[in-house]
VEXVEX-717665 format. One record per residue (C-alpha): x, y, z; residue number from 1. Coordinates in nm, 3 decimals, padded with zeros to 5 digits. Layout:
[atom [X, Y, Z], NUM];
...
//
This chain:
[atom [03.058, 00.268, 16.281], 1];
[atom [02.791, 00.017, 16.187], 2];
[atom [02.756, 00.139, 15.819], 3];
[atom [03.160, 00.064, 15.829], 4];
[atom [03.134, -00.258, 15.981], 5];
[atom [02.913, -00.378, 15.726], 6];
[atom [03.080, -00.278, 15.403], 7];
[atom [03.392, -00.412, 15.534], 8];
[atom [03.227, -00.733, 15.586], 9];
[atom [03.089, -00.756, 15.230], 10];
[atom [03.305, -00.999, 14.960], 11];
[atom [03.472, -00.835, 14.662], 12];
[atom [03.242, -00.997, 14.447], 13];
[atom [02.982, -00.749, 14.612], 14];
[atom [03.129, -00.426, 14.575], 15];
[atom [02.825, -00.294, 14.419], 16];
[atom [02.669, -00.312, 14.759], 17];
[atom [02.909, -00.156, 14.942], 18];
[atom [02.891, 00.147, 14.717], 19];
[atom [02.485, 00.086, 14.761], 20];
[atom [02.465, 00.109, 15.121], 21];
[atom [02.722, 00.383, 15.193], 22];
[atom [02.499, 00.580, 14.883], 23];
[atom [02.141, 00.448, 15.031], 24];
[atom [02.203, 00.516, 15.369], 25];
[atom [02.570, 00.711, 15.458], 26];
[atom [02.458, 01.005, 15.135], 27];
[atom [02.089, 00.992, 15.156], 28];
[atom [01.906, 01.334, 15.096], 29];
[atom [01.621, 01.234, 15.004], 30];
[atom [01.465, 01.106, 15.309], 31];
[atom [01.469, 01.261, 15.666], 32];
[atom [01.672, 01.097, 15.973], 33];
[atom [01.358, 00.992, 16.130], 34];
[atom [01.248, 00.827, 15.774], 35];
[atom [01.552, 00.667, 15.677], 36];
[atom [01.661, 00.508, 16.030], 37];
[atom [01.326, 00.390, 16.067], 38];
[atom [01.341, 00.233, 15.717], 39];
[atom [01.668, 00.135, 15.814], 40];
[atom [01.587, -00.050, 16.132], 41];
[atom [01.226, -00.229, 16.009], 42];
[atom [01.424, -00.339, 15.695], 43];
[atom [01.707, -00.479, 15.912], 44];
[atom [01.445, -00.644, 16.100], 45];
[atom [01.280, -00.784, 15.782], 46];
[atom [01.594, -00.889, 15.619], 47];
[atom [01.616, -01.175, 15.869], 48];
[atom [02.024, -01.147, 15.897], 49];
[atom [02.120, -01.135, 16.207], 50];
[atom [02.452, -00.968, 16.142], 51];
[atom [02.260, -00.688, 15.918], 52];
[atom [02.073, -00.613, 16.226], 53];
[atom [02.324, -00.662, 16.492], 54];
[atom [02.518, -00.358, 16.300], 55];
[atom [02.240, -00.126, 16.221], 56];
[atom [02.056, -00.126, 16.517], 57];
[atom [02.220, 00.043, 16.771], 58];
[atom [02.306, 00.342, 16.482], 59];
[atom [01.901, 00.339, 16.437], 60];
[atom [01.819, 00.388, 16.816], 61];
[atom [02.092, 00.614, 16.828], 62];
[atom [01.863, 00.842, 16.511], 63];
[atom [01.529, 00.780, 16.635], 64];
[atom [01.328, 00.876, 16.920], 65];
[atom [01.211, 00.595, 17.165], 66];
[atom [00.847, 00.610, 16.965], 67];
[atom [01.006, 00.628, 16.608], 68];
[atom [01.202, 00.342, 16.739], 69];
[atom [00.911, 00.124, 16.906], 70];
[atom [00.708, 00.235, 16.587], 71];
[atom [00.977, 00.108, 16.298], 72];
[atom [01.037, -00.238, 16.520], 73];
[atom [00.609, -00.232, 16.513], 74];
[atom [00.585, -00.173, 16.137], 75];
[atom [00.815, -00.474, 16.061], 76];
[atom [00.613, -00.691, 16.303], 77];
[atom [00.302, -00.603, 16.166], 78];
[atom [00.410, -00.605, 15.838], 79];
[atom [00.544, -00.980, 15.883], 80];
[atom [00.174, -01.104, 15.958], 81];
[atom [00.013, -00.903, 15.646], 82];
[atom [00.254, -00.939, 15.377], 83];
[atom [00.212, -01.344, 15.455], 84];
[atom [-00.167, -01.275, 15.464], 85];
[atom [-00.270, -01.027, 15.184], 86];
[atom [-00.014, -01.207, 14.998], 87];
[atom [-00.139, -01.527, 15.021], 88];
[atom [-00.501, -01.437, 14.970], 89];
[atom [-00.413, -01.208, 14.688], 90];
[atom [-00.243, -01.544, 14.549], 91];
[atom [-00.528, -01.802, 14.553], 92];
[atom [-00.725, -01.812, 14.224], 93];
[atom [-01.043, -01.810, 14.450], 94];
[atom [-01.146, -01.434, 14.469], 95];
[atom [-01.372, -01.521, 14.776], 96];
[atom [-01.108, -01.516, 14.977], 97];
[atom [-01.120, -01.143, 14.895], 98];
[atom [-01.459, -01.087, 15.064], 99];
[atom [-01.410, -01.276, 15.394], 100];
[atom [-01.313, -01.034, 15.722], 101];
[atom [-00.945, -01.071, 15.797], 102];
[atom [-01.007, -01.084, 16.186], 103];
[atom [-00.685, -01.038, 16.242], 104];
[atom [-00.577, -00.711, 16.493], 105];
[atom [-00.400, -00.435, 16.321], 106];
[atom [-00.477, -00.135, 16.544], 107];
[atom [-00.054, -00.021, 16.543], 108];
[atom [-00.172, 00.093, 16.171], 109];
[atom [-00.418, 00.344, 16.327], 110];
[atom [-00.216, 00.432, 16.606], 111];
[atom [00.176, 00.402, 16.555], 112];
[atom [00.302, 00.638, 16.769], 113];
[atom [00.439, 00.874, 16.526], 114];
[atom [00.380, 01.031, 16.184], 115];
[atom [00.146, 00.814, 15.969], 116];
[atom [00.356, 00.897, 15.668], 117];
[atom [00.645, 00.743, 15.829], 118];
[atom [00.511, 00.479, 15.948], 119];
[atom [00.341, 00.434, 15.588], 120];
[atom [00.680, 00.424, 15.458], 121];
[atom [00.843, 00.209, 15.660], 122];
[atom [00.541, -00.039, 15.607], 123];
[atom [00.633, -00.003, 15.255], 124];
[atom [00.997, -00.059, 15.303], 125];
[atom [00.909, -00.417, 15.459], 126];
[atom [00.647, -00.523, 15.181], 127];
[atom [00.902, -00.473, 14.935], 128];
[atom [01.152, -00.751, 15.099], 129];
[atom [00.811, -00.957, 15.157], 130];
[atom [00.706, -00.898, 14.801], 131];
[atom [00.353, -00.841, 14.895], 132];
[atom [00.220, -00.655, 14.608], 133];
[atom [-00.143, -00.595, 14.758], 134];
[atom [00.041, -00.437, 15.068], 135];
[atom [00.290, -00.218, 14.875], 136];
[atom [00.008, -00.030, 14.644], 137];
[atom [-00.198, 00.012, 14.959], 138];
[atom [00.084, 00.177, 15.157], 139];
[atom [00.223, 00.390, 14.796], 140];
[atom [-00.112, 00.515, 14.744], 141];
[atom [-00.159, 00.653, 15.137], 142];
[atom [00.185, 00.837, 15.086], 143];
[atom [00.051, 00.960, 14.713], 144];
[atom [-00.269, 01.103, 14.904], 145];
[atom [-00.094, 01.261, 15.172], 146];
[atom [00.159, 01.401, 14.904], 147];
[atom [00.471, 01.160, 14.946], 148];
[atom [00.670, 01.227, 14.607], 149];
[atom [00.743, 00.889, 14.368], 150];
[atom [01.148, 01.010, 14.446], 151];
[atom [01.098, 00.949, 14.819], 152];
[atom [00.854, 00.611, 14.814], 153];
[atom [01.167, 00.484, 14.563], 154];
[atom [01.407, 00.591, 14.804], 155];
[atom [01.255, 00.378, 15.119], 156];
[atom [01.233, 00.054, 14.854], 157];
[atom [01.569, 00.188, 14.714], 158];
[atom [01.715, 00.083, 15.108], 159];
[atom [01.500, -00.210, 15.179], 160];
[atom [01.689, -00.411, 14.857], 161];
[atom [02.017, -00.271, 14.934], 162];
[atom [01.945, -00.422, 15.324], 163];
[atom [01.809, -00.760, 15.171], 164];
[atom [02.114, -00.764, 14.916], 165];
[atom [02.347, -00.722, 15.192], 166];
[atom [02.148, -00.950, 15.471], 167];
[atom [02.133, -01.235, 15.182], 168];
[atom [02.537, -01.189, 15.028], 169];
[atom [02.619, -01.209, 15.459], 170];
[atom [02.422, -01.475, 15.575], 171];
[atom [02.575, -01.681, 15.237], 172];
[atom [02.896, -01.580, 15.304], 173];
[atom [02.889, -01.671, 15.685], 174];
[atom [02.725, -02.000, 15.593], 175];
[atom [02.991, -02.103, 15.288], 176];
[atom [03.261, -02.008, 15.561], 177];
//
């Protein structure tokens, strides 16, 4: 099992994380399958570790349904390009930037190919490990109008730092090897 695989792999000095993401992910009740594998998988993707992804995504395509699937790999892509952009204009001191069109395509939001809330979430998930602040009260207050409880948004930000924590403590580990 992938979940296995990974927990093994963390260092002693990390055994907060292994209870973490056997609580976050093996234990969750919070979320359903289609919203926590798809956090899972776009938070894999937007941890940047390869072996983080290598073990969680075949147990994600295994969950999800070829759209949910397509649709979490889409929110992390997307999310890559606007967490760097809102981010960055957010950032700059100059609140012009602010009233110039972004001109930059983001139909996937409109159209992702399953639930909205999901994919809302799982856009959430990813601006968390981007730290895009802009992007992450956009995306919480879509799930607070559509009637997403504060326990679940926590829960999909609750599993993208557990993934970063263990992508980050990994890709150290492999690297001071």
């Amino acid at each position: 099992m992938a979940l296995g695989e990974l927990k093994s792999a963390l260092p002693d000095y990390a055994k907060d994380l292994k209870l973490n993401l056997g609580s976050v992910i093996g234990n969750n009740n919070t979320l359903s399958q289609q919203q926590l594998w798809g956090t899972v998988l776009a938070c894999a993707i937007a941890s940047r570790s390869p072996h983080v992804l290598r073990e969680l995504e075949p147990e994600a395509k295994a969950n999800l349904t070829p759209e949910a699937y397509t649709a979490a790999k889409s929110a992390a892509a997307i999310m890559a390009m606007n967490n760097v952009f809102y981010r960055t204009r957010h950032l700059l001191s100059d609140p012009e930037y602010g009233t110039l069109r972004a001109g930059l395509r983001m139909n996937v939001i409109g159209n992702p190919g399953v639930d909205k809330t999901d994919f809302e979430l799982w856009s959430l998930a990813v601006s968390a490990i981007n730290g895009c602040g802009q992007c992450l009260d956009s995306h919480e207050q879509v799930l607070r109008k559509t009637g997403v409880d504060r326990e679940t948004i926590q829960e999909a930000f609750k599993v993208a730092s557990v993934i970063q924590a263990v992508g980050t403590t990994l890709d150290a580990e492999a690297t001071l090897a």
